[in-house]
C-alpha positions, -999 to 999 in steps of 0.1 A, spaced: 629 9 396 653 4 367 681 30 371 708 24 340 745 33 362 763 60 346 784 56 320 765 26 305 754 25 269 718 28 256 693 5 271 681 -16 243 660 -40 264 648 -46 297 634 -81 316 627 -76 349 624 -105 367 596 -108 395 604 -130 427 588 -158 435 559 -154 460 542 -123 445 513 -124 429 499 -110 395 475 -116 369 489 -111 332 454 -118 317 436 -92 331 407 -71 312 423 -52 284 422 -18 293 428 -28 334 447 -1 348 480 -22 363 499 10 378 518 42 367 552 45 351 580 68 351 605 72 330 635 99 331 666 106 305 691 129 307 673 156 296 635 151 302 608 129 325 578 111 318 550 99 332 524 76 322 498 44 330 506 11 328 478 -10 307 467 -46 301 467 -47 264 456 -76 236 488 -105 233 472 -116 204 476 -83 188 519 -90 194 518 -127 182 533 -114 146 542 -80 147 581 -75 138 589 -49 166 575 -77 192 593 -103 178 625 -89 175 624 -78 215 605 -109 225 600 -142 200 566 -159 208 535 -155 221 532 -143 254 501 -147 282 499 -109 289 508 -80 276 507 -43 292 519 -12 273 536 19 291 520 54 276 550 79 279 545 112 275 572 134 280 570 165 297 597 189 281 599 176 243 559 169 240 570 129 230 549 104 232 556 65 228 537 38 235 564 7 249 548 -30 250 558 -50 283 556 -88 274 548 -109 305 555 -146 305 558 -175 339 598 -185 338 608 -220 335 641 -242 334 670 -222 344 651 -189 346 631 -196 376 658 -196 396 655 -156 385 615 -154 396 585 -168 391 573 -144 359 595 -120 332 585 -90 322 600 -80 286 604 -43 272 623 -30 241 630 3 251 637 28 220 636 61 238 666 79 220 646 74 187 610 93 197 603 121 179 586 150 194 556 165 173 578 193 164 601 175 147 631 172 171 645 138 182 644 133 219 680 124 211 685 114 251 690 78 269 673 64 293 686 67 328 652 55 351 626 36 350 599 32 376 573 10 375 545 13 400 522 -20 401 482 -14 412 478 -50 417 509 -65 425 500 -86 462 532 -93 482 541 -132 493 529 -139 529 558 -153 536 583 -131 554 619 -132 532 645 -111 516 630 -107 477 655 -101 452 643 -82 419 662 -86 391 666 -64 361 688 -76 331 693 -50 306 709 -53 271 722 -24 250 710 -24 210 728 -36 183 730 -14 150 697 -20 138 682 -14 173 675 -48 181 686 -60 218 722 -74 215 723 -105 242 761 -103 246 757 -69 257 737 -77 290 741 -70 328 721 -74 354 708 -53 382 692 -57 420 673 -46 443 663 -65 475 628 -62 493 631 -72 528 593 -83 539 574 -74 563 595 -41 567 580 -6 586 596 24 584 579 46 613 582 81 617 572 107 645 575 143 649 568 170 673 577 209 677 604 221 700 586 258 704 616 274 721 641 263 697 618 271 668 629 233 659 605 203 645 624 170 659 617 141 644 625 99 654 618 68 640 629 31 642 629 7 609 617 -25 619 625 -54 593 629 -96 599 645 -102 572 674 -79 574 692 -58 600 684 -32 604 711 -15 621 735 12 596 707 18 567 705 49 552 672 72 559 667 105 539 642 133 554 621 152 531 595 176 529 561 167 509 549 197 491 518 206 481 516 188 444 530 156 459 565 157 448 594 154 472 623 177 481 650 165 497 663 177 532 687 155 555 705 123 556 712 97 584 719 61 595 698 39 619 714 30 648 722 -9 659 684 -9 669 671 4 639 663 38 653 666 73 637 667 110 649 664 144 626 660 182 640 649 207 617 643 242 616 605 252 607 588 285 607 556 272 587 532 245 589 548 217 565 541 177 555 573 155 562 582 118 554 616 98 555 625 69 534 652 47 536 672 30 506 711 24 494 732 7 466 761 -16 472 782 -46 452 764 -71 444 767 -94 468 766 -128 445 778 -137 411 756 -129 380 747 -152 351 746 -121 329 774 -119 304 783 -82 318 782 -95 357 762 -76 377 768 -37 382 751 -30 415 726 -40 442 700 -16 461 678 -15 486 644 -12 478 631 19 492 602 20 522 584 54 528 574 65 564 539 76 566 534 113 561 541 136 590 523 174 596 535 197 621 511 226 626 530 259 634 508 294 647 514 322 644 524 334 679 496 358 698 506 396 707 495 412 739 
């Protein structure tokens, strides 16, 4: 997930960089269904798939070429369609292995020019809003067998006047995957206290996993997410939440924070900020009945 910090200009251009020990295929079928994408500004969402497309249909398009000069061994497009202006776009994700200098970065880059503030809506009206997220959800991403601390890396770059990516513009952005990680989650129903009580432990190797944050939510119906509680693990990686319930409801916790980064950056803005990747819990249901008369 891309999140642009607050207060930062347009993003012009992204290039996320993919660590070293994942794998993925870049020349997949066109039309191979590689994940989902979400994409939010300041004043509307998006949602869309994520596509293997043609690269030789990029080779000598301007648009390409000004984001990402060359050819490039895959290419998958993001469909966006925006919920509140009726926008759609179509964004081109060039995907290319590193080499030299960059593979100290990862293994593969993935390229995207990002012109969100200029989509029109089919009524006329510009979207006229920045980018602020940008999720990316991978169908066939397979993570490295090798337990380790992953650190994806997102440089972005703002645009210049005529839209193209300005390079002296760019900082960089983190978020560390510790692997294997669990995040488990329990729950039961204090009856007398009209209570659900819920524990859990995070179990990781390759970090502690002692004073992480873990958020409680409730899973609605639709799928979405609403927000609930806050805590920290303890030293051992263990959590505790108590709730109030009156109704049968879904629940899942997920843990995840932002902090300095906590090495130097060889983007010309430095890096803003580091965070940790998020892991979900599985899905929790407590079953409440309606109490018998007599």
């Amino acid at each position: 997930m891309l999140g642009v910090p607050a207060g930062a200009a347009e993003a012009g251009k992204m290039t996320l960089y993919v660590p070293a020990g994942y794998a993925i295929n870049p020349a997949d079928p066109i039309g191979t269904k590689e994940g989902t994408v979400f994409a939010q500004t300041a004043s509307d969402f998006a949602v869309g798939d994520l596509k293997a497309a043609d690269p030789a249909a990029y080779v000598n398009t301007p648009q390409a070429q000004a984001c990402a000069p060359g050819p490039h061994v895959g290419v998958w497009t993001m469909s966006l369609g925006f919920v509140v202006g009726s926008a759609k776009a179509i964004v081109p994700i060039y995907i290319d292995p590193t080499s030299g200098d960059e593979t100290t970065l990862g293994a593969y880059k993935l390229q995207a020019c990002l012109p969100l503030a200029g989509i029109a809506s089919p009524g006329g009206s510009p979207l006229g809003s920045r980018l602020r997220d940008l999720d990316l959800e991978f169908t066939h991403l397979t993570n490295p067998a090798s337990a380790g601390l992953y650190v994806w890396r997102g440089f972005v770059s703002n645009p210049d006047v005529s839209g193209n990516p300005d390079p002296s513009t760019t900082y960089e952005l983190r978020s560390d995957m510790p692997l294997p990680a669990k995040l488990g989650l329990t729950g039961k129903l204090d009856r007398k206290h009209r209570r659900a009580v819920f524990s859990g432990r995070l179990s990781a190797q390759a970090m502690p996993a002692g004073g992480v944050p873990v958020s409680l939510y409730r899973v609605n119906k639709g799928g979405d997410w609403t927000y609930l509680a806050a805590t920290r693990t303890s030293a051992a990686g263990a959590y505790r939440f108590t709730r109030r319930i009156t109704k049968t409801t879904t629940y899942a916790t997920e843990i995840s924070g932002i902090r300095d980064c906590t090495t130097d950056s060889t983007a010309p803005g430095g890096c803003l900020n580091e965070t940790l990747a998020a892991i979900d819990s599985s899905n929790v249901r407590l079953v409440v009945r309606a109490r018998r008369r007599h």
